[in-house]
Biopython code that builds the backbone (N, CA, C, O; Angstrom):
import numpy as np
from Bio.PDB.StructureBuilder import StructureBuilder

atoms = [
    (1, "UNK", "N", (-204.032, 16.620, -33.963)),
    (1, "UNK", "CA", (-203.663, 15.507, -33.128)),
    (1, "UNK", "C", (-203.036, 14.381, -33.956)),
    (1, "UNK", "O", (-202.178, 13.614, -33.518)),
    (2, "UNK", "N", (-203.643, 14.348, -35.435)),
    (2, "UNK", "CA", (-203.186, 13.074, -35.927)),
    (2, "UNK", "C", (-201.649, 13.609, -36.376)),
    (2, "UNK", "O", (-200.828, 12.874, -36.926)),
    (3, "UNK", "N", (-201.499, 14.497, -36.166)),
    (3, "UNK", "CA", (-199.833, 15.342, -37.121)),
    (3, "UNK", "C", (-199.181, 14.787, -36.094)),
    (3, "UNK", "O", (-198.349, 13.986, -36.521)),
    (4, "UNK", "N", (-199.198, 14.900, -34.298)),
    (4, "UNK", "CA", (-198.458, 14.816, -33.301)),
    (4, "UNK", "C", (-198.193, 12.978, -33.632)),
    (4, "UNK", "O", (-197.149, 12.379, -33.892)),
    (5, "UNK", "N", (-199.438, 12.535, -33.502)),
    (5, "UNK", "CA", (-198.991, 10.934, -33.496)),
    (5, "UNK", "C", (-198.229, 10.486, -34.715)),
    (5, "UNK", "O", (-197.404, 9.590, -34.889)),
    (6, "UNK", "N", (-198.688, 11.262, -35.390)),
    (6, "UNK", "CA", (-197.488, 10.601, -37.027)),
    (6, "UNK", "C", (-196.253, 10.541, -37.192)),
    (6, "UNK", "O", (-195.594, 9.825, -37.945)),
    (7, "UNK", "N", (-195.722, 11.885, -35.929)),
    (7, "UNK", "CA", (-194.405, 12.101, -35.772)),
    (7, "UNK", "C", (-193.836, 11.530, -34.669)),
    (7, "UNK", "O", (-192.613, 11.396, -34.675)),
    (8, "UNK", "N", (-194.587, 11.098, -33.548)),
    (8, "UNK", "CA", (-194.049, 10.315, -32.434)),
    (8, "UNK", "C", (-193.528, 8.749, -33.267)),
    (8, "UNK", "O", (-192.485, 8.106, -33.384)),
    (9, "UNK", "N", (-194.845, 8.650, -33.687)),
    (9, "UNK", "CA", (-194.406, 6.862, -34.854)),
    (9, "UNK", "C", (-193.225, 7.087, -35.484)),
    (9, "UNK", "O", (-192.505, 6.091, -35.543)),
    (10, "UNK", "N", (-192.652, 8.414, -36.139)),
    (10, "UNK", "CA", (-191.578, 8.364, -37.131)),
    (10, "UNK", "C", (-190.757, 8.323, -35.949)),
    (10, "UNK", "O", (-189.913, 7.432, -35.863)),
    (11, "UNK", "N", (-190.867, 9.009, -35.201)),
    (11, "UNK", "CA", (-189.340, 9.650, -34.004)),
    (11, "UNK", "C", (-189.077, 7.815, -33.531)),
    (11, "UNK", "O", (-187.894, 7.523, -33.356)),
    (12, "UNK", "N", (-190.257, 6.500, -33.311)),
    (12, "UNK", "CA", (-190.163, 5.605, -32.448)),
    (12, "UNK", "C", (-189.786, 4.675, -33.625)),
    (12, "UNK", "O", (-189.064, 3.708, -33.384)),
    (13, "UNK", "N", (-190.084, 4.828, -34.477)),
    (13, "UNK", "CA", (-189.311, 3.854, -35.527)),
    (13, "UNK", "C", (-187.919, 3.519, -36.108)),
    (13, "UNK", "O", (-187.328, 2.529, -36.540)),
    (14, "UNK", "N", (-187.610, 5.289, -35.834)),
    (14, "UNK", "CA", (-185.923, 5.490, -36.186)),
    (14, "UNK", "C", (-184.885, 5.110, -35.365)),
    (14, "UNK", "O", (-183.711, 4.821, -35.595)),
    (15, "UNK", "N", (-185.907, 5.199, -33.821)),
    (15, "UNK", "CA", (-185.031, 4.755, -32.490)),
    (15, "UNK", "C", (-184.871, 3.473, -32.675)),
    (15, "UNK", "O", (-183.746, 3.028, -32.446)),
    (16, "UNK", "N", (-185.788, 2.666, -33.069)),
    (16, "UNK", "CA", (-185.817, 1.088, -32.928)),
    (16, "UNK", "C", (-184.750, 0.839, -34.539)),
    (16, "UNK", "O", (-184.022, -0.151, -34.608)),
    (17, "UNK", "N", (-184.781, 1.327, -35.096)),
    (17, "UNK", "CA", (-183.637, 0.708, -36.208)),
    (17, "UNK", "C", (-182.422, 1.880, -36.157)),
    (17, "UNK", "O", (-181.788, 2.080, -37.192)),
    (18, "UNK", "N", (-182.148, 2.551, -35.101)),
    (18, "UNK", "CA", (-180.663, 2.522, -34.827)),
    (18, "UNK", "C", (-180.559, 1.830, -33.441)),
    (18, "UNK", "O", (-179.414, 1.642, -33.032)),
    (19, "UNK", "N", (-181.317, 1.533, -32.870)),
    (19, "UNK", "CA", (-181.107, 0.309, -32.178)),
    (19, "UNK", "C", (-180.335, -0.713, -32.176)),
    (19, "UNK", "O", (-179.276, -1.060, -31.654)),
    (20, "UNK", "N", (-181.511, -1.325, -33.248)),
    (20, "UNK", "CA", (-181.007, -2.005, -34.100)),
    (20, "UNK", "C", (-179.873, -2.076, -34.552)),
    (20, "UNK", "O", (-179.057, -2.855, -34.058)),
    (21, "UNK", "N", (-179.595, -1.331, -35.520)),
    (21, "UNK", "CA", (-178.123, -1.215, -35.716)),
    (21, "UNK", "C", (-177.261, -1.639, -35.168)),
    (21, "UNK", "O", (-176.490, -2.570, -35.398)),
    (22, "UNK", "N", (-177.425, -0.565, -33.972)),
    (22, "UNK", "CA", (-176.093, -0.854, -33.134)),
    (22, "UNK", "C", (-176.092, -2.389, -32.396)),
    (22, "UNK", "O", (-175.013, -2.871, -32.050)),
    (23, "UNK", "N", (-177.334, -3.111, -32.182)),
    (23, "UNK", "CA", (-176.963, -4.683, -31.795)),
    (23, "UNK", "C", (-176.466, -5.196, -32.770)),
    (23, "UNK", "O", (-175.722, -6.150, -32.544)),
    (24, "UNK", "N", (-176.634, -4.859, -33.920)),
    (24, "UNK", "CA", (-176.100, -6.055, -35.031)),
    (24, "UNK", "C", (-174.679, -6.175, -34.771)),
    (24, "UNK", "O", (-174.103, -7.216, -34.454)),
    (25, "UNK", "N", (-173.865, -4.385, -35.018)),
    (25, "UNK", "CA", (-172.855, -4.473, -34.988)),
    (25, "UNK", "C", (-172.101, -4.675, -33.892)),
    (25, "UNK", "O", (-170.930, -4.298, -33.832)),
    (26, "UNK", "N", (-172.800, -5.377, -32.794)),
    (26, "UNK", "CA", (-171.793, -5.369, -31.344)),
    (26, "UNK", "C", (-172.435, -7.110, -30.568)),
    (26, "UNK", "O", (-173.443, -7.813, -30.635)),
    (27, "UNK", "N", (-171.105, -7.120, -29.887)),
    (27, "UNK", "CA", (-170.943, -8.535, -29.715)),
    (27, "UNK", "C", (-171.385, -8.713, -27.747)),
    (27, "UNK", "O", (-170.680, -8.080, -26.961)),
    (28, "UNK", "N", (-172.292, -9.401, -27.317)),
    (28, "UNK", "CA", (-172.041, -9.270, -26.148)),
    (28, "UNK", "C", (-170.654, -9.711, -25.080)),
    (28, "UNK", "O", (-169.910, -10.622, -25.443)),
    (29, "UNK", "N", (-170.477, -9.196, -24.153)),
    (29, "UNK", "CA", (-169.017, -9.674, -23.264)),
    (29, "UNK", "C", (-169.108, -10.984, -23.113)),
    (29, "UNK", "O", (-168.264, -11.787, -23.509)),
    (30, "UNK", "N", (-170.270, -11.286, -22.457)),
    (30, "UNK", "CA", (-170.170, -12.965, -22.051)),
    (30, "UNK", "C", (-170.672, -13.578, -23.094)),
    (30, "UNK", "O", (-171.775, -13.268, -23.545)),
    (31, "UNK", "N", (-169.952, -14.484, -23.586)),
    (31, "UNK", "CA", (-170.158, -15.877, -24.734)),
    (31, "UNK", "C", (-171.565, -16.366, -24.611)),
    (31, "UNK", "O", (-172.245, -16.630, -25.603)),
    (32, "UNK", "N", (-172.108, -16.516, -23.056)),
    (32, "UNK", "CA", (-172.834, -17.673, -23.026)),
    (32, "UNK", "C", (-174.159, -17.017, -23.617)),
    (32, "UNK", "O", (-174.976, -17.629, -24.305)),
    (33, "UNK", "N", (-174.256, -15.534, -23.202)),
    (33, "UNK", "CA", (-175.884, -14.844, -23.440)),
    (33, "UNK", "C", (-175.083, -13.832, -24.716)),
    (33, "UNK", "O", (-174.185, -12.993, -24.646)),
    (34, "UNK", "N", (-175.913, -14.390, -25.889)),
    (34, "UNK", "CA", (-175.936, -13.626, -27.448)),
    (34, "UNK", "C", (-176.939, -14.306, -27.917)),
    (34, "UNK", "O", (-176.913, -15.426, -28.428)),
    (35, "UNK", "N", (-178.505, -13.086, -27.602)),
    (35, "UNK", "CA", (-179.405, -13.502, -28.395)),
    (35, "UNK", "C", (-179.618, -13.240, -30.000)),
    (35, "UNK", "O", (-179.306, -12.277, -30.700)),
    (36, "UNK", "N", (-180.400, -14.716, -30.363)),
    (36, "UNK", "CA", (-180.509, -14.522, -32.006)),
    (36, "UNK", "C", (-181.138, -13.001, -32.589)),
    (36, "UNK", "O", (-181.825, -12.273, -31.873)),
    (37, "UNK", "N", (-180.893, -12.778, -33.543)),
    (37, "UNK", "CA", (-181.497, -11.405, -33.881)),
    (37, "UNK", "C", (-182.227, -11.857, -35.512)),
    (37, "UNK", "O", (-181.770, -12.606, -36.376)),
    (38, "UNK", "N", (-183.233, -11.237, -35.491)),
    (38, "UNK", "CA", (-183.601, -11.796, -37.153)),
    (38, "UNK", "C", (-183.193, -11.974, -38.302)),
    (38, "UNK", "O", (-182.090, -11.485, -38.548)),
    (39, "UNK", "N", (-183.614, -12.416, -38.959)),
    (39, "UNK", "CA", (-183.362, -12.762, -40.518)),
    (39, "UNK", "C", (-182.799, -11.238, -41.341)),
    (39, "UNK", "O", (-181.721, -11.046, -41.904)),
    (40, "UNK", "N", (-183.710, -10.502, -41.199)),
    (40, "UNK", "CA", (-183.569, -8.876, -41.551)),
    (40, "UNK", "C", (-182.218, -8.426, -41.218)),
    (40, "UNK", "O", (-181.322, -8.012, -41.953)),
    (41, "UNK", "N", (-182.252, -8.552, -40.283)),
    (41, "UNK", "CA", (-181.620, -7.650, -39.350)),
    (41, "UNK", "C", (-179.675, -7.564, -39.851)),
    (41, "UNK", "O", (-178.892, -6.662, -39.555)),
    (42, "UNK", "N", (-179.426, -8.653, -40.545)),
    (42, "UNK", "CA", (-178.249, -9.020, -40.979)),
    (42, "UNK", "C", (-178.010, -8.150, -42.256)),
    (42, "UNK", "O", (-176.856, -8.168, -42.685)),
    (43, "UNK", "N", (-178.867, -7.439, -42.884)),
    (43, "UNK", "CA", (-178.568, -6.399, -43.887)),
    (43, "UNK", "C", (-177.700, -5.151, -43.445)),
    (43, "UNK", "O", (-176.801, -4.600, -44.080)),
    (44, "UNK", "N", (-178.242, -4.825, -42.087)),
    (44, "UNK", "CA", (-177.554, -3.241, -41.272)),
    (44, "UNK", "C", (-176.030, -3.883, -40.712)),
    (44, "UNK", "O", (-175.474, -2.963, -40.112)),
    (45, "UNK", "N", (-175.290, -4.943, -40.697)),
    (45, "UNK", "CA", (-174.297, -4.985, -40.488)),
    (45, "UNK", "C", (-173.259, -4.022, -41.370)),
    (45, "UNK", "O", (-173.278, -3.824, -42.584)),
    (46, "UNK", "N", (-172.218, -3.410, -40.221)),
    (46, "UNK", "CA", (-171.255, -2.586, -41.286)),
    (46, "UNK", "C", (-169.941, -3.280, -41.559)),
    (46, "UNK", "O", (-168.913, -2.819, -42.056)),
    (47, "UNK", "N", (-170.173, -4.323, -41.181)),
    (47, "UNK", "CA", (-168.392, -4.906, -41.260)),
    (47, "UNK", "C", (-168.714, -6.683, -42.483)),
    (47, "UNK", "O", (-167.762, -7.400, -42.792)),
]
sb = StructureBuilder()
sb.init_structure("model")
sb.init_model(0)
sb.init_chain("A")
sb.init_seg("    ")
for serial, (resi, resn, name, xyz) in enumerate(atoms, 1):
    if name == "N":
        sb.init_residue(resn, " ", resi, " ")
    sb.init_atom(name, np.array(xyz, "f"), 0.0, 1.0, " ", f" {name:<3s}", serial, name[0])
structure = sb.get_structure()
């Protein structure tokens, strides 16, 4: 049981930092709503 949960945590961690990712690198349409994103988070930019 603990093998299944170790790998759900890896599978839910990788989702959340290509997530990630992909908000860093994308801009929302409307100007007015672009929420802040963390301090961190400015390392995964590709441009």
């Amino acid at each position: 049981m603990k093998k299944y949960i170790y790998r759900i945590a890896t599978t839910a961690a990788s989702l959340a930092l290509m997530v990630t990712a992909f908000n860093v690198n994308s801009a929302c349409m409307m100007f007015v709503h672009q929420p802040k994103l963390p301090e961190n988070a400015k390392y995964l930019r590709s441009f």
